[in-house]
C-alpha positions as CSV (number, residue, x, y, z in Angstrom):
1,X,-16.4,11.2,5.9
2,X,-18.9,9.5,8.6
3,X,-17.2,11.4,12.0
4,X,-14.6,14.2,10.8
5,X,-10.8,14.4,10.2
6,X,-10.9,16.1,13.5
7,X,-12.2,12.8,15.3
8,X,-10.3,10.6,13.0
9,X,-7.0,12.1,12.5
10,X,-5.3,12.3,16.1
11,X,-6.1,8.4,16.8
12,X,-4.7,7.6,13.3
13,X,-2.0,9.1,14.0
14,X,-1.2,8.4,17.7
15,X,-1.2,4.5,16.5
16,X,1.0,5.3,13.7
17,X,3.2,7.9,15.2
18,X,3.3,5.5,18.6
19,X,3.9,2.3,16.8
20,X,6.7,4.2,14.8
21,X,8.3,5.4,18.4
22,X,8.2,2.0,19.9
23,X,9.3,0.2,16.3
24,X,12.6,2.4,17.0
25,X,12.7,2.2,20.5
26,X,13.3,-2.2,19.8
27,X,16.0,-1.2,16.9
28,X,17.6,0.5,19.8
29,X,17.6,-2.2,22.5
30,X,18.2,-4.8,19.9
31,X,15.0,-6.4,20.5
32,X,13.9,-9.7,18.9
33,X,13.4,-9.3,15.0
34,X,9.3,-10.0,14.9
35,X,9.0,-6.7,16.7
36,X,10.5,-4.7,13.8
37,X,7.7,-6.1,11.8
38,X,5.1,-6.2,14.4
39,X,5.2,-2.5,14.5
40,X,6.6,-1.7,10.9
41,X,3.0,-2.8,10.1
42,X,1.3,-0.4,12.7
43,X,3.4,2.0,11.8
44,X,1.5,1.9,8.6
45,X,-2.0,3.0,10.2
46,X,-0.9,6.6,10.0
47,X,-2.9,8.7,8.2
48,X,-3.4,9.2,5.0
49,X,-2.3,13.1,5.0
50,X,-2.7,13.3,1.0
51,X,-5.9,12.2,0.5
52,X,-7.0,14.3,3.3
53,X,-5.7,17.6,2.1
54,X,-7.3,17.1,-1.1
55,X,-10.4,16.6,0.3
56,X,-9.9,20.3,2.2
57,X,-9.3,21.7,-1.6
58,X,-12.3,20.2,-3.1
59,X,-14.5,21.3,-0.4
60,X,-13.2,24.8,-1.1
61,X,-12.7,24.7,-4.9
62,X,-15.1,22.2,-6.1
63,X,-16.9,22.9,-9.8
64,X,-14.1,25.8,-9.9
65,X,-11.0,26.0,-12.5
66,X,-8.9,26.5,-9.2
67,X,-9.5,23.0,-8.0
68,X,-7.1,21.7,-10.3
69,X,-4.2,24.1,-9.3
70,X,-4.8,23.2,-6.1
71,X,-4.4,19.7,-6.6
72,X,-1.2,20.7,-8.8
73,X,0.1,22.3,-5.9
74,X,-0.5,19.7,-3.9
75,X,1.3,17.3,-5.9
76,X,4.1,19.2,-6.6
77,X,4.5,19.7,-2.8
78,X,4.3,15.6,-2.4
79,X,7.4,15.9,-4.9
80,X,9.3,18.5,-2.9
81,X,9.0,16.1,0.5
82,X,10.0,13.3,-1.8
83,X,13.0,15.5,-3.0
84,X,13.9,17.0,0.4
85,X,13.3,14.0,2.8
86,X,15.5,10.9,2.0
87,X,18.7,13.2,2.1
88,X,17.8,14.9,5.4
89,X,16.2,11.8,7.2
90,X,19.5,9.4,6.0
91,X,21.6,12.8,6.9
92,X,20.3,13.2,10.7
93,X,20.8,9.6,11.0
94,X,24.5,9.5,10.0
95,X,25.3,12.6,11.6
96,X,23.6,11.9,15.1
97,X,22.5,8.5,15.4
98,X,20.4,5.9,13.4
99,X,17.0,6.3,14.6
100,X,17.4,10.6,14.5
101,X,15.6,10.2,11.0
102,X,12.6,8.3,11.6
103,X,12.7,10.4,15.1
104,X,12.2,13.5,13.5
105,X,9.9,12.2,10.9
106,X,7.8,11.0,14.2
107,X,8.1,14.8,15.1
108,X,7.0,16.2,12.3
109,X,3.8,14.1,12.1
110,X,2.7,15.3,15.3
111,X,3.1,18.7,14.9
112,X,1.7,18.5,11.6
113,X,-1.5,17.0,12.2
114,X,-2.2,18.8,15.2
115,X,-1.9,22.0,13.1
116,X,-3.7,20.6,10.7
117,X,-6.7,19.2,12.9
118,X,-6.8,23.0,14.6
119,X,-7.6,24.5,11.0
120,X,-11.7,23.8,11.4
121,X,-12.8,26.2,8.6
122,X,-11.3,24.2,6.1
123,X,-12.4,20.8,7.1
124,X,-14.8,18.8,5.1
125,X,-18.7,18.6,7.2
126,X,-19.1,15.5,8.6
127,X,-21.9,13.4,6.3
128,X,-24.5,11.6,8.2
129,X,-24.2,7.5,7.8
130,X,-26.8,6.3,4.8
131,X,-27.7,3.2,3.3
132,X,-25.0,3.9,0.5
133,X,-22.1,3.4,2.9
134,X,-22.6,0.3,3.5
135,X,-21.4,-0.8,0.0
136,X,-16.8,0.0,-0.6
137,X,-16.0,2.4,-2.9
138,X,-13.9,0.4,-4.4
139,X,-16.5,-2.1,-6.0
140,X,-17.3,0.9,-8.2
141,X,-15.8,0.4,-11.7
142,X,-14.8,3.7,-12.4
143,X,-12.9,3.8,-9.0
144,X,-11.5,0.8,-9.5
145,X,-10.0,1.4,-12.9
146,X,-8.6,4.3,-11.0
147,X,-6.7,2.6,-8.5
148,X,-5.4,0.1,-11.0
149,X,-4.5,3.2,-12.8
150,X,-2.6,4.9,-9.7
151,X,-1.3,1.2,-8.8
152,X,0.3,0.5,-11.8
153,X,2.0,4.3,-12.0
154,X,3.0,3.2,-7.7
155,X,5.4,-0.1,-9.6
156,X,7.0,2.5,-12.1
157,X,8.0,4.8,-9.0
158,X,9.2,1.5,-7.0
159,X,11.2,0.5,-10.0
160,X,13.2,4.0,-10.5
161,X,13.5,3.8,-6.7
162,X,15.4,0.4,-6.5
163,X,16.9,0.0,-10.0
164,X,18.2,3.7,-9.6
165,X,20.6,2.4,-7.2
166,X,21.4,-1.0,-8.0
167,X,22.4,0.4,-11.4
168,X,24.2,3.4,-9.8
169,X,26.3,0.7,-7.6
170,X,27.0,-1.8,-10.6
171,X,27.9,1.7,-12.8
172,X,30.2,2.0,-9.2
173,X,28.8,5.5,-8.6
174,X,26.7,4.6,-6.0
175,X,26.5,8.3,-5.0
176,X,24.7,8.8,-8.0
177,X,21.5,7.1,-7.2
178,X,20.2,9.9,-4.4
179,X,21.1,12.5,-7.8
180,X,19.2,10.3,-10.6
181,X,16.0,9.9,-7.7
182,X,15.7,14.0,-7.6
183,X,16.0,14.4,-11.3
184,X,12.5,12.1,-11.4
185,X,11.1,14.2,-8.5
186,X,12.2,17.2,-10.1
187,X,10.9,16.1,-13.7
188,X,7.1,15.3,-11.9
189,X,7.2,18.5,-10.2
190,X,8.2,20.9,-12.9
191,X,5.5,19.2,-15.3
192,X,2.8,19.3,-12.1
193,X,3.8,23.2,-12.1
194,X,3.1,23.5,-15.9
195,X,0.2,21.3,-15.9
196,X,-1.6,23.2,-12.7
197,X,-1.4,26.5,-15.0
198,X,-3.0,25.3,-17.6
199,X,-6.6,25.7,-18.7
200,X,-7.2,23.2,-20.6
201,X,-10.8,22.8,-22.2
202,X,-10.8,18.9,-23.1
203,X,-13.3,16.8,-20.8
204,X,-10.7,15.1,-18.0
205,X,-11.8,11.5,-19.1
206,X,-9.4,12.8,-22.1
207,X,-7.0,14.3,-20.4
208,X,-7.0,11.0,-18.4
209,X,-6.4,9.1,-21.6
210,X,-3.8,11.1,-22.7
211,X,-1.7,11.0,-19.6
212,X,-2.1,7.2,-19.4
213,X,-0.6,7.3,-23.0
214,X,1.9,9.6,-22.4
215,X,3.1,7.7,-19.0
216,X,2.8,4.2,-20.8
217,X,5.2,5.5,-23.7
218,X,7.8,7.2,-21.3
219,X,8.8,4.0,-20.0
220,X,10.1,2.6,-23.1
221,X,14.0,4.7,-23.3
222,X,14.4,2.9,-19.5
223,X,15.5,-0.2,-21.6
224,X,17.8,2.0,-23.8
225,X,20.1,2.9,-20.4
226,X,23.8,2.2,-20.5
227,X,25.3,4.8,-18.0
228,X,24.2,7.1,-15.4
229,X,23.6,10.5,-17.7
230,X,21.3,8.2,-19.7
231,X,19.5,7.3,-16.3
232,X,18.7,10.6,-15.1
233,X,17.8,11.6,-19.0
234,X,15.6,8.8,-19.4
235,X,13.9,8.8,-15.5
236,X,13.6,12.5,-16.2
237,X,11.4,11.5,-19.1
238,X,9.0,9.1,-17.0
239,X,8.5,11.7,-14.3
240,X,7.2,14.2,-16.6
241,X,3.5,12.8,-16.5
242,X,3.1,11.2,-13.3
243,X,2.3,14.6,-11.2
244,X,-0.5,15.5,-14.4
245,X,-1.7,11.9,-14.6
246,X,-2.1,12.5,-10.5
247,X,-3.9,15.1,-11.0
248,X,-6.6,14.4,-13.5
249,X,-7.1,11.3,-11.5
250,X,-7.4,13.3,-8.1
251,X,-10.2,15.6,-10.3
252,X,-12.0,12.2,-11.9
253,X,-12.5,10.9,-8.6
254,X,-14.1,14.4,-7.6
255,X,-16.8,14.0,-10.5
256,X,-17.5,10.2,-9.8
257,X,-18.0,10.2,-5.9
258,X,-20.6,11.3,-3.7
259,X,-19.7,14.2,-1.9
260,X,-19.7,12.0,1.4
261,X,-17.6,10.0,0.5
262,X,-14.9,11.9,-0.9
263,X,-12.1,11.1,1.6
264,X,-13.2,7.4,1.0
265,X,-12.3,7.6,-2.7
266,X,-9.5,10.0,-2.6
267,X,-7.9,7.5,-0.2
268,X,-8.4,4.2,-2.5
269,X,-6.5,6.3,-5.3
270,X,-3.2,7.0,-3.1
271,X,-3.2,3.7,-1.5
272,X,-3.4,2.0,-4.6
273,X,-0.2,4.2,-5.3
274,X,1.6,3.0,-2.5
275,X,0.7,-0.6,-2.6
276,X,2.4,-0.2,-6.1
277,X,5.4,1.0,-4.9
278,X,5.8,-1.8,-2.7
279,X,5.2,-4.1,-5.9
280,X,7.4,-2.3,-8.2
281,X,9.9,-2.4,-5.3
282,X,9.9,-5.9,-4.7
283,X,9.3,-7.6,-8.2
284,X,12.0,-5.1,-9.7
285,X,14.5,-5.8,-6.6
286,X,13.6,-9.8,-7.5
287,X,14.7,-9.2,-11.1
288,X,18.1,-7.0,-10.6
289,X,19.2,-10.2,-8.5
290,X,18.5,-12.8,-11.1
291,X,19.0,-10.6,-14.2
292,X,21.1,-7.3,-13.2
293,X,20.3,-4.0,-12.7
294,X,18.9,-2.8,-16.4
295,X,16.5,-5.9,-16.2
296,X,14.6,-4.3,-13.4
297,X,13.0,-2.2,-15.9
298,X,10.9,-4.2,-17.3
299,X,9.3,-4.2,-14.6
300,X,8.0,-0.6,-15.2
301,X,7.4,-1.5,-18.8
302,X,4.7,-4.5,-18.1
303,X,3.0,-1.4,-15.5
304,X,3.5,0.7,-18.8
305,X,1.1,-1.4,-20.5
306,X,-1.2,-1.7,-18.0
307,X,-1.3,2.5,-17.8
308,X,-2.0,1.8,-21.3
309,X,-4.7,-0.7,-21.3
């Protein structure tokens, strides 16, 4: 917001991308294990490229109806990379050799930001520095309750991820699990399609509310799972409102924000999300090996009632 994403964006990504090389570079040689993580965590500096496009639509769209199909869009394109990538990044690196994934992810994030750094009619002004910067966004409540919002829906997404295939292995279909993963992609993006169309009239603070209601109550038939059919039904289910509850949020944080510091606020909301994942990954993957596979999902359920609350 302060200096541009045209300033910002190559040195985010040059850490990132660069860390990424070298973090496969010491898979490769075999080096000691504390690299991995050294520059796993660098690796994490890379931009965040969702909360940046955003930021291009509302400079375009903002106090239009079209804002909010171009935040469907972009949230049904998130769904498409989630769709498309695991299967070609595992496939390269089977086919050629291990690090040809992550290689060409490396790749793509170069050429990607590069073209998108070169688009300057689209990007954001830069916002001179005031007194109000001096205070995180994230002390606001409203943003806040957001993030907790997006954080909790991050721990659903981590739990389909990991439960999806330990219960595709115990079921002994572990094939199965990349299928059942793309039905929830699938689910999100069809309802972020549907959801981008509409023009609804209610105020978004009720839209919000009913999309944290809706997402809260389509974790409950994950405890009712006995076979892989009823997986992908019931993952189908939960992904229905997580692109719309995305999007509302995405709009809310629009309307609560200064316009200088948009990026700032756009960017709490998705890394909330991701630091979910991680949870929902890691607390479910801690249940399944002390309680099986289905327990994992009650995981989801306890960020169900968060949504909720």
């Amino acid at each position: 917001d302060r200096y541009g994403q045209g300033r910002v964006l190559p040195v985010a990504a040059s850490i990132g991308g660069g860390a990424l090389l070298l973090l496969l570079l010491c898979t490769r040689v075999q080096a000691p294990t504390w690299t991995l993580f050294v520059f796993a965590a660098l690796a994490g500096c890379m931009p965040n490229m969702s909360a940046m496009v955003r930021a291009r639509w509302t400079e375009l769209y903002r106090g239009q109806p079209k804002l909010q199909t171009a935040f469907a869009l972009e949230s049904v394109l998130d769904e498409v990379v989630f769709i498309i990538g695991p299967p070609v990044s595992v496939g390269l690196c089977v086919l050629l050799f291990p690090e040809a994934g992550p290689l060409i992810a490396a790749l793509f994030l170069a050429v990607g930001v590069t073209a998108f750094v070169l688009q300057r009619q689209t990007e954001p002004p830069v916002h001179e520095h005031h007194a109000e910067h001096g205070r995180w966004l994230i002390a606001s409540p409203s943003v806040l309750i957001l993030m907790v919002l997006l954080m909790a829906m991050g721990i659903i997404v981590g739990v389909v991820d990991v439960v999806s295939v330990a219960f595709a292995q115990h079921q002994g279909q572990p094939a199965a699990a990349s299928i059942v993963l793309s039905v929830y992609a699938i689910g999100s993006c069809l309802a972020g399609l549907a959801f981008g169309a509409l023009k609804l009239k209610a105020p978004l603070p009720r839209q919000f509310l009913y999309c944290g209601v809706a997402t809260a109550v389509t974790t409950l038939p994950l405890l009712l799972v006995t076979n892989i059919p009823g997986l992908a039904a019931a993952i189908f289910i939960s992904g229905l409102f997580f692109a719309p509850t995305l999007i509302v949020s995405m709009a809310l944080v629009e309307q609560i924000v200064p316009p200088s510091r948009l990026t700032e606020g756009m960017t709490w909301l998705i890394t909330g999300l991701s630091i979910g994942v991680a949870i929902g990954a890691a607390s479910s993957g801690w249940m399944i090996d002390r309680f099986g596979a289905p327990s994992g999902f009650w995981v989801a359920l306890a960020a169900g009632a968060v949504v909720l609350g």
